[in-house]
N, C-alpha and C positions, 0 to 999 in steps of 0.2 A: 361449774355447776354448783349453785348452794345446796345445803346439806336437807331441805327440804324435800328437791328433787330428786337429790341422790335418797333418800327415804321413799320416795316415791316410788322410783322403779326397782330399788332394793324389795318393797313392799309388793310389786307386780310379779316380781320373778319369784319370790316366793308361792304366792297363791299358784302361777303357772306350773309349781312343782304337783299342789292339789290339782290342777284339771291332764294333766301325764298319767298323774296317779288314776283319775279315770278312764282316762283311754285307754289304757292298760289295762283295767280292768274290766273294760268293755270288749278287748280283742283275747286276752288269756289271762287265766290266775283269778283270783280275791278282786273282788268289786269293793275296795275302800266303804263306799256308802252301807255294805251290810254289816257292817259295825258300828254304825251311828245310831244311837235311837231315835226312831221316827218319832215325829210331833205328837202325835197321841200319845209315845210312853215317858208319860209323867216321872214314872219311879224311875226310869231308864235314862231322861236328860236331869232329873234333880242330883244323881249319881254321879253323874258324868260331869258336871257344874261342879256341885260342892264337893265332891272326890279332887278333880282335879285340881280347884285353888289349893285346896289343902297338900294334896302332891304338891305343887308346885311354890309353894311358899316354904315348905320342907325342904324341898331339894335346893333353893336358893338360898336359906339359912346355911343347908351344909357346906354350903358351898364358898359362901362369906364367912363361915367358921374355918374351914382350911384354908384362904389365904391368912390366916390370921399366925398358920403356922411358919414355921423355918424353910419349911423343905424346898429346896432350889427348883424344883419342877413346877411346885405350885405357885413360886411366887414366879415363874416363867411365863406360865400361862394363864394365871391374872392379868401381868404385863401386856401380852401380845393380846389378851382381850381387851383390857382399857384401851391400846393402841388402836386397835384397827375400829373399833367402835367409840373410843372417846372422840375423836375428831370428827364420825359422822353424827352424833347426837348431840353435840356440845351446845350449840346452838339452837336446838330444837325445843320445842311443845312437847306437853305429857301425851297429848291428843295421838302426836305420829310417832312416839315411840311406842305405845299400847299399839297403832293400827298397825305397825313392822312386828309387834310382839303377837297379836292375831294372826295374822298374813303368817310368819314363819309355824306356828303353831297346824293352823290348818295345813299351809302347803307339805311341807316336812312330813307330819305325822300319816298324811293320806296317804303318800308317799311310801315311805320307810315300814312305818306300821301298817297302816292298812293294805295297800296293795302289798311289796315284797315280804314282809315278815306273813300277813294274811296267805297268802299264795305258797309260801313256804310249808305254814302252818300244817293248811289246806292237802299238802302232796306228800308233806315224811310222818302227820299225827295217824293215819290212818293205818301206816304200814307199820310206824314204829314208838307208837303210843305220845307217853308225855317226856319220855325221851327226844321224839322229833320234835316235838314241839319246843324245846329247851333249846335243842341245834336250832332251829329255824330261829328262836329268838337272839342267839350268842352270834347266829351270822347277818342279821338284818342288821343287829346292834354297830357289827365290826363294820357295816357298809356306811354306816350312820357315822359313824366315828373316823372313816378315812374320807369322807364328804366336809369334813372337817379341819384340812391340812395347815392349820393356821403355827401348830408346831405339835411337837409329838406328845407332848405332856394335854393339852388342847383334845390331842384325838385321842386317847386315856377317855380325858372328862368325856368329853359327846358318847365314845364307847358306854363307858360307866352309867350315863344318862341315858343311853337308849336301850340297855337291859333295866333298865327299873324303870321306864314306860311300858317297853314292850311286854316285860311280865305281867304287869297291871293292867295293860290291855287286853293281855289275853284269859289272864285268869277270869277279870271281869268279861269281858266279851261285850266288851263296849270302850270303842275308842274315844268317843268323846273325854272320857276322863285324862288322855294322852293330850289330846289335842288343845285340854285347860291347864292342863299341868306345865303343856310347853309353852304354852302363849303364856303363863303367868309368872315361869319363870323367869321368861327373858323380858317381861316387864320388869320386874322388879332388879335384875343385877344393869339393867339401861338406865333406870331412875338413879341405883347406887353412882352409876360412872359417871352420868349426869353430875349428881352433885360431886363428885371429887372434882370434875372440871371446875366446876362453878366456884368450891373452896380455893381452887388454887389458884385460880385468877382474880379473887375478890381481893 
């Protein structure tokens, strides 16, 4: 299978995480979509857009600045991230690593944030203020973060990345900011891996 198709369906199974995420929330819990702004709120998708790039180019900075350090964990899970994704994108278009970078964005975040962390939010904030809400966001994060098994340093990061979506999701009370942050990050560290392939082969 070339690495087109493996994008493909990589790109399928992600979005199928976003429609779980509603079925879920059609059957019990947070309906994902009531934290999206509807097409009428201007201020609420210009938020969620330019919030998120901005998230998400921050957290990809940070992120490309700590490989830059020493520490055996982080250049661990740089590794196993260039591994398992340099050989699916190496050969690839900007076009389908943005539409994997969309695709995980929505799926993921409807998912993780929106239904379970939303659901969570939804059943311990009313009993036990913004306390619950903290717990609901520390345990959605850790479910985000062992969804992540690629090594232990790896589920750290996704951990670490799903408490700074999930707070900004909820503070805001608008996911879309999550769901640009995520898509923009993992654009832009697919372009980095990209080109390291490309230097090391030219």
């Amino acid at each position: 299978m070339n690495q087109g198709k493996q994008l493909f369906f990589a790109a399928i199974f992600e979005l199928s995480l976003g429609l779980l995420a509603v079925g879920l929330g059609n059957v019990w819990g947070s309906h994902p979509n009531t934290l999206i702004p509807k097409p009428t709120d201007l201020v609420g998708l210009s938020v969620g857009v330019l919030g998120g790039l901005a998230l998400g180019m921050a957290m990809a900075i940070a992120m490309l600045c700590l490989e830059k350090l020493e520490w055996a964990w982080i250049q661990e899970t740089a590794t196993v991230a260039e591994k398992n994704l340099g050989e699916l994108i190496k050969n690839c278009g900007i076009f389908h690593m943005i539409a994997l970078s969309l695709a995980a964005g929505v799926g993921e975040e409807m998912l993780f944030r929106g239904w379970l962390q939303g659901t969570l939010v939804d059943q311990w904030q009313p009993a036990f203020g913004t306390s619950g809400a903290c717990v609901a966001i520390v345990l959605s994060s850790a479910v985000f973060g062992f969804a992540h098994p690629l090594s232990r340093g790896y589920i750290a990061v996704a951990f670490a990345l799903g408490l700074v979506l999930g707070s900004v999701a909820w503070c805001c009370d608008n996911l879309l900011i999550a769901i640009v942050a995520h898509a923009t990050y993992d654009a832009v560290l697919m372009l980095v891996f990209a080109s390291k392939w490309i230097m090391r082969t030219s």
